[in-house]
C-alpha positions as a LaTeX table, in Angstrom:
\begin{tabular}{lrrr}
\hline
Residue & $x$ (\AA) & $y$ (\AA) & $z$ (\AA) \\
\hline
Unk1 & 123.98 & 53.50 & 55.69 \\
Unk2 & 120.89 & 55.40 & 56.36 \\
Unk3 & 120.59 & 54.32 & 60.03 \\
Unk4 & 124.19 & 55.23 & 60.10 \\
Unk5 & 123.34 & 58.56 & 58.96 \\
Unk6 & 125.30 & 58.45 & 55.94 \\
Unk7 & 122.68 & 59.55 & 53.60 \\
Unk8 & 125.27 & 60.89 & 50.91 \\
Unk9 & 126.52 & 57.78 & 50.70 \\
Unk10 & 123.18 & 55.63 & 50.52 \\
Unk11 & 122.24 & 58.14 & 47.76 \\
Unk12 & 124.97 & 57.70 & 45.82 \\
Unk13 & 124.87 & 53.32 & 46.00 \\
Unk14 & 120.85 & 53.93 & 45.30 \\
Unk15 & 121.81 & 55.46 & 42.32 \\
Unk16 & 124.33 & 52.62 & 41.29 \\
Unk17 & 121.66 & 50.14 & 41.28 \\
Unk18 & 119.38 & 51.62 & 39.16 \\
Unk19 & 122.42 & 52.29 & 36.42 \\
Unk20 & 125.18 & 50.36 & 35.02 \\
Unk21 & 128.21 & 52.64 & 35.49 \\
Unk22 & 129.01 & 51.11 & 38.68 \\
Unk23 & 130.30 & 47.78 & 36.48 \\
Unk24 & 133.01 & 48.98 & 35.05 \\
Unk25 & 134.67 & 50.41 & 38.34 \\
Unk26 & 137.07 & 48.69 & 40.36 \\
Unk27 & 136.12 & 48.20 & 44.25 \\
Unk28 & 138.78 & 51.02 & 45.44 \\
Unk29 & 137.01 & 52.79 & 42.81 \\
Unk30 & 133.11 & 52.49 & 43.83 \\
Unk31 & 134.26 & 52.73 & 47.63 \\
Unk32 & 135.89 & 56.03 & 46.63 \\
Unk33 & 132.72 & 57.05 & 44.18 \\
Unk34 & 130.69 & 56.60 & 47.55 \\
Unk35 & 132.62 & 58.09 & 49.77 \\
Unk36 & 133.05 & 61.39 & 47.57 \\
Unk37 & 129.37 & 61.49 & 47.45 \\
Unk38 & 129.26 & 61.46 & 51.17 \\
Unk39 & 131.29 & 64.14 & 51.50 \\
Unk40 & 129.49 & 66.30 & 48.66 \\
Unk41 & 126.70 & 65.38 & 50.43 \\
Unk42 & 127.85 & 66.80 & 53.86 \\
Unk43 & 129.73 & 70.06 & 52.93 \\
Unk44 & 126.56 & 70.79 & 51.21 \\
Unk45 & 124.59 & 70.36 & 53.75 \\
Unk46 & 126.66 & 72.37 & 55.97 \\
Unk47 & 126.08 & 75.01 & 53.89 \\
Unk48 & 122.22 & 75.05 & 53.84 \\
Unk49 & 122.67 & 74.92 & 57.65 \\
Unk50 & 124.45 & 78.02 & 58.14 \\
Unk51 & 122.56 & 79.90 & 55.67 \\
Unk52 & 119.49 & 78.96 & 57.36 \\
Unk53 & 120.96 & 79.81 & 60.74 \\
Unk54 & 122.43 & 83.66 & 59.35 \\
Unk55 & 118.84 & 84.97 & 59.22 \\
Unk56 & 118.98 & 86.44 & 55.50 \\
Unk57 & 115.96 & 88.28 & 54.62 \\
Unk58 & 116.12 & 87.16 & 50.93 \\
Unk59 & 118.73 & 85.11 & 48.59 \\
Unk60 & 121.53 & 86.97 & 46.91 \\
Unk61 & 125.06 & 86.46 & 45.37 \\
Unk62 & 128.05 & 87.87 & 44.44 \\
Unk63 & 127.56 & 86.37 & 40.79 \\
Unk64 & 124.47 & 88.73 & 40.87 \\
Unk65 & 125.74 & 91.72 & 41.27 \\
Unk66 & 125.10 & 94.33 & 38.78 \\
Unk67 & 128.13 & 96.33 & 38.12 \\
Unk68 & 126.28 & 98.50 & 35.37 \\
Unk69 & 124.07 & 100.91 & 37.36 \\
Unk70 & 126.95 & 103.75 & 37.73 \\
Unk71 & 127.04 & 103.87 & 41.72 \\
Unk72 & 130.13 & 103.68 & 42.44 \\
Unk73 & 130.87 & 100.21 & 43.10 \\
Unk74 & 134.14 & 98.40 & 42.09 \\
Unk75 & 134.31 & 95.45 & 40.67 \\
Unk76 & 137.90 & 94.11 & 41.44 \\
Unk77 & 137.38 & 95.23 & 45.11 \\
Unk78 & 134.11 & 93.41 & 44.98 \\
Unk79 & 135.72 & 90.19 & 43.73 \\
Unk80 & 138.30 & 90.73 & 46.15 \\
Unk81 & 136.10 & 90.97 & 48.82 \\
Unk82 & 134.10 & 87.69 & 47.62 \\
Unk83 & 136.77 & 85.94 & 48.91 \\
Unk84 & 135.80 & 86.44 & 52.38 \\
Unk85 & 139.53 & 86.57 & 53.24 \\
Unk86 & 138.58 & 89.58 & 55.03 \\
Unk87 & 136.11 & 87.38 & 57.88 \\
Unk88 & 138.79 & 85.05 & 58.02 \\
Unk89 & 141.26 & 88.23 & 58.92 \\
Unk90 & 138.49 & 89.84 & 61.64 \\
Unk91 & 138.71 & 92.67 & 59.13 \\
Unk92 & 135.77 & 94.93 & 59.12 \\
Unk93 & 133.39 & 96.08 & 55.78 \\
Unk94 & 131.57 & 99.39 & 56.12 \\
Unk95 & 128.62 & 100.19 & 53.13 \\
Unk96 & 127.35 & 103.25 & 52.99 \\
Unk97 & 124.65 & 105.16 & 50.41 \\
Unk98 & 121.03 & 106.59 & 50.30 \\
Unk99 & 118.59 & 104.19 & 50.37 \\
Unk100 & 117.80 & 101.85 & 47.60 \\
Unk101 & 121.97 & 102.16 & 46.22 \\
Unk102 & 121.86 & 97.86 & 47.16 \\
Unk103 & 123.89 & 98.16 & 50.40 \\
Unk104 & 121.78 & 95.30 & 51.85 \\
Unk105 & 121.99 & 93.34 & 48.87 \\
Unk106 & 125.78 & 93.01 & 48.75 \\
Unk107 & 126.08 & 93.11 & 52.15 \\
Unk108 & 123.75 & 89.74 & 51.83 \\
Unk109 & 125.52 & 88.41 & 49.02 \\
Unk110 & 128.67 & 88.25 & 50.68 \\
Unk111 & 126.98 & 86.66 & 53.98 \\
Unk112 & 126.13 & 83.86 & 51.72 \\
Unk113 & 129.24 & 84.25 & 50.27 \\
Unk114 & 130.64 & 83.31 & 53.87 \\
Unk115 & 128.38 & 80.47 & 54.62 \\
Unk116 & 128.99 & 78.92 & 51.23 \\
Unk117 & 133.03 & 78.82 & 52.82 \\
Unk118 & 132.02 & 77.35 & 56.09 \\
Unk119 & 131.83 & 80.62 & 57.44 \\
Unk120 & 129.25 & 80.95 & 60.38 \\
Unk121 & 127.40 & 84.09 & 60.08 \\
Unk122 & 124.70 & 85.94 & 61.02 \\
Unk123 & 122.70 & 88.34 & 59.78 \\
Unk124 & 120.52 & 91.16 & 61.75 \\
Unk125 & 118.24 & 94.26 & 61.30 \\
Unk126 & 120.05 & 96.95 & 63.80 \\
Unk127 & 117.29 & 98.29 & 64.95 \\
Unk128 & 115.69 & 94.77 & 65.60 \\
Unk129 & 118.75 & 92.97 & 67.23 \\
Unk130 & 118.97 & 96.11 & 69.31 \\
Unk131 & 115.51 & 96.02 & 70.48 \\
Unk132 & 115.90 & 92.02 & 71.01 \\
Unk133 & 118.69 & 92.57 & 73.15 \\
Unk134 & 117.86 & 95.07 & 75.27 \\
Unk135 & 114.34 & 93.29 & 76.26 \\
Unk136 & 117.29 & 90.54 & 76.55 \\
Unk137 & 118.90 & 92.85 & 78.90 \\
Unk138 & 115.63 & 93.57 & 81.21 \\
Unk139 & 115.00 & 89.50 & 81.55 \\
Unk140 & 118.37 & 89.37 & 82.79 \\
Unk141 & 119.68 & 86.94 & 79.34 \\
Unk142 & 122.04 & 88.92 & 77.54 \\
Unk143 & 124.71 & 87.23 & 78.64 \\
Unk144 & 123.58 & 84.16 & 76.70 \\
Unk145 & 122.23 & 86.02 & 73.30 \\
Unk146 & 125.88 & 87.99 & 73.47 \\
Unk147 & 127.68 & 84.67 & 73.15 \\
Unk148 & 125.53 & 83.93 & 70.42 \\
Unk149 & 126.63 & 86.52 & 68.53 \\
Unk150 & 129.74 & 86.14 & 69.19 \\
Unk151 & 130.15 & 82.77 & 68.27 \\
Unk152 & 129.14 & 84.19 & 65.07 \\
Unk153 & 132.63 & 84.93 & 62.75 \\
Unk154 & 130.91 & 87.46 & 60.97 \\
Unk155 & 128.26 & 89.86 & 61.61 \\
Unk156 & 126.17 & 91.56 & 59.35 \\
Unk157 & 124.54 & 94.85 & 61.26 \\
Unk158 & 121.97 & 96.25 & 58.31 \\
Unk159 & 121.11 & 99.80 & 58.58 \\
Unk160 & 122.90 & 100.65 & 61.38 \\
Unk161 & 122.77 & 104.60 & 62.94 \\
Unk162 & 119.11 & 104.82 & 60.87 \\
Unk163 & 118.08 & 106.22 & 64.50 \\
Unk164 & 120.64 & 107.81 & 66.58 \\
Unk165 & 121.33 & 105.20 & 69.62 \\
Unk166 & 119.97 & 105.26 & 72.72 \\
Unk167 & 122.56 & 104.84 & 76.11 \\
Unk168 & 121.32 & 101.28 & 76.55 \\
Unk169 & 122.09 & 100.65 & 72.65 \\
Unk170 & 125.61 & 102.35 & 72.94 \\
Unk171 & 126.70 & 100.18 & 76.02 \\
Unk172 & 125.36 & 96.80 & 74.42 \\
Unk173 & 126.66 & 98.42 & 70.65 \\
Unk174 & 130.59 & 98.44 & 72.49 \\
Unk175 & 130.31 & 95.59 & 73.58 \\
Unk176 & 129.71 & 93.32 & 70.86 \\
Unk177 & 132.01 & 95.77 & 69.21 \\
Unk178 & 134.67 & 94.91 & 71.85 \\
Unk179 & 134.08 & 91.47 & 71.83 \\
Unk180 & 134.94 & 91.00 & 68.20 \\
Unk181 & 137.81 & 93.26 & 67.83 \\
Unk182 & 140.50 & 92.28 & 65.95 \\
Unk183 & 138.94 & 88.57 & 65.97 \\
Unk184 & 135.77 & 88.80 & 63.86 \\
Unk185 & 134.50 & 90.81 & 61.44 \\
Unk186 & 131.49 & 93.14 & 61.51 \\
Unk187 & 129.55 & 94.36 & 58.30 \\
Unk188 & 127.75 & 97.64 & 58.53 \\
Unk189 & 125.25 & 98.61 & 56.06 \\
Unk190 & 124.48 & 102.42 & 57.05 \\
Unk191 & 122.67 & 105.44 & 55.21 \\
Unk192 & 124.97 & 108.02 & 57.23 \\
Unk193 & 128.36 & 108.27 & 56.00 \\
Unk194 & 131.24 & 106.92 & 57.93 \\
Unk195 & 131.58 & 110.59 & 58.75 \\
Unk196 & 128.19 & 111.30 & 60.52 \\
Unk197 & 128.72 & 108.14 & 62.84 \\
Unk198 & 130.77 & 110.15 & 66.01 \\
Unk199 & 127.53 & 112.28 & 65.95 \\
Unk200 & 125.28 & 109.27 & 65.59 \\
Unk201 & 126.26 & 107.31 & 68.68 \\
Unk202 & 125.91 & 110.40 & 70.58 \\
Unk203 & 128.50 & 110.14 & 73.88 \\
Unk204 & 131.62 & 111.13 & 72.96 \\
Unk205 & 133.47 & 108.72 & 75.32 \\
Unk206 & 131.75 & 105.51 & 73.80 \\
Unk207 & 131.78 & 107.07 & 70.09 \\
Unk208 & 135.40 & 107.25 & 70.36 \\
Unk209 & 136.07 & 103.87 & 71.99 \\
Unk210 & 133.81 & 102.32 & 69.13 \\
Unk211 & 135.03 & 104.23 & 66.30 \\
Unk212 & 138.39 & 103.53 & 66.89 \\
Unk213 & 137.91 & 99.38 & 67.47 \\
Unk214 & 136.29 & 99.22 & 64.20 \\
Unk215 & 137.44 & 101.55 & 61.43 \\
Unk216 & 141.02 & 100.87 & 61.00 \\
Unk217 & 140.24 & 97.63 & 60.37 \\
Unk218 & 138.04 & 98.58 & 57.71 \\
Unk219 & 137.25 & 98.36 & 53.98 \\
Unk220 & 134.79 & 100.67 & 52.72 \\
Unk221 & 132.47 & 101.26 & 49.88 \\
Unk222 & 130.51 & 104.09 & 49.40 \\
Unk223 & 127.54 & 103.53 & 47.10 \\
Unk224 & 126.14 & 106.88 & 44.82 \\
Unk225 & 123.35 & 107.49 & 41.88 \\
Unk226 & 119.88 & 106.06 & 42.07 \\
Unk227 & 117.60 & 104.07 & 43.58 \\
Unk228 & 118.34 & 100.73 & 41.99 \\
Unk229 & 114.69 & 99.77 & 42.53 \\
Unk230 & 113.71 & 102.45 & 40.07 \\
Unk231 & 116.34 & 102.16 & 38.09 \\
Unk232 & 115.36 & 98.68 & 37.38 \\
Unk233 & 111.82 & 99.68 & 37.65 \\
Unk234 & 112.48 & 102.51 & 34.28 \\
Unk235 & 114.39 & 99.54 & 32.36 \\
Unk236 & 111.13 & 97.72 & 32.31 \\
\hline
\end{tabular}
């Protein structure tokens, strides 16, 4: 089994000989016991693999979000939403706030969300993958890290607009933008309001033609109140 690579299974008939319980099963029974283990075993670690793959910065959930802290956040949308039915339907999530309102955090909670449904994801500072793939750009490999991305059926861009974009940001911005419309979805964290982003991407020519591939496709939440780091920070 091992040697076969079917370490779920070898787990599971480890585990029968150090117990009794296997006795009292019939063969189509212990074959099936196995075989479900296998399968646990795999699915599982499917999981861990694309979670390790999407880059989080940190862990989070949709089972911890807080729904007390008065900013504005929905909780039937959210649940809604947990359902990742919108990646599977290239649909598009926009979160916008001040800083501290948890944007990242549910943003990241519904990337694990994803992988936890098979869902291959990944996750990226905006400033960072921009920087990545315009040095990407000058080596003449963009090509290839562009595929990788798009491979990707969602996308998590995290503080996106922080600094207005460059012209070599806007150009590589449309076309992962361009590449994914109405195929995969995109999830924008941003401190601007949905608003502010025309002036943000600066050419009016490329605001337009990215504007218009991604917001009608779009659910949005728009986080208020307090920091939640001291918020939490005055409850202790």
């Amino acid at each position: 089994m091992q040697r076969m690579k079917l370490h779920g299974m070898a787990s599971a008939f480890r585990e029968s000989l150090s117990c009794t319980f296997a006795e009292s099963m019939t063969p189509d029974n212990f074959v099936a016991w196995l075989l479900s283990n296998e399968w646990d075993y795999r699915i599982n670690a499917t999981i861990e693999r694309l979670i390790r793959q999407a880059g989080f910065r940190y862990k989070a959930f949709p089972e911890d979000i807080d729904y007390t802290l008065g900013r504005n956040l929905d909780r039937n949308q959210m649940e809604r939403l947990a359902t990742v039915d919108f990646v599977r339907n290239g649909q598009n999530l926009f979160l916008t706030g001040s800083s501290g309102t948890g944007k990242s955090f549910i943003a990241t909670a519904l990337g694990y969300q994803a992988c936890r449904a098979g869902i291959k994801t990944m996750y990226a500072s905006s400033a960072k993958l921009m920087g990545h793939l315009k040095l990407a750009k000058a080596k003449g490999t963009i090509e290839a890290e562009l595929k990788k991305i798009e491979r990707c059926q969602l996308l998590i861009l995290d503080d996106l607009f922080l600094v207005p974009v460059d012209q070599k940001e806007r150009a590589i911005l449309l076309e992962i933008i361009e590449d994914r419309h109405n195929q995969k979805s995109i999830t924008i964290t941003s401190q601007l309001p949905v608003t502010s982003w025309y002036e943000a991407i600066g050419e009016p020519t490329v605001a337009d033609a990215i504007l218009d591939r991604i917001v009608h496709t779009a659910h949005q939440i728009e986080l208020t109140g307090e920091s939640v780091r001291k918020i939490m920070g005055n409850r202790k």
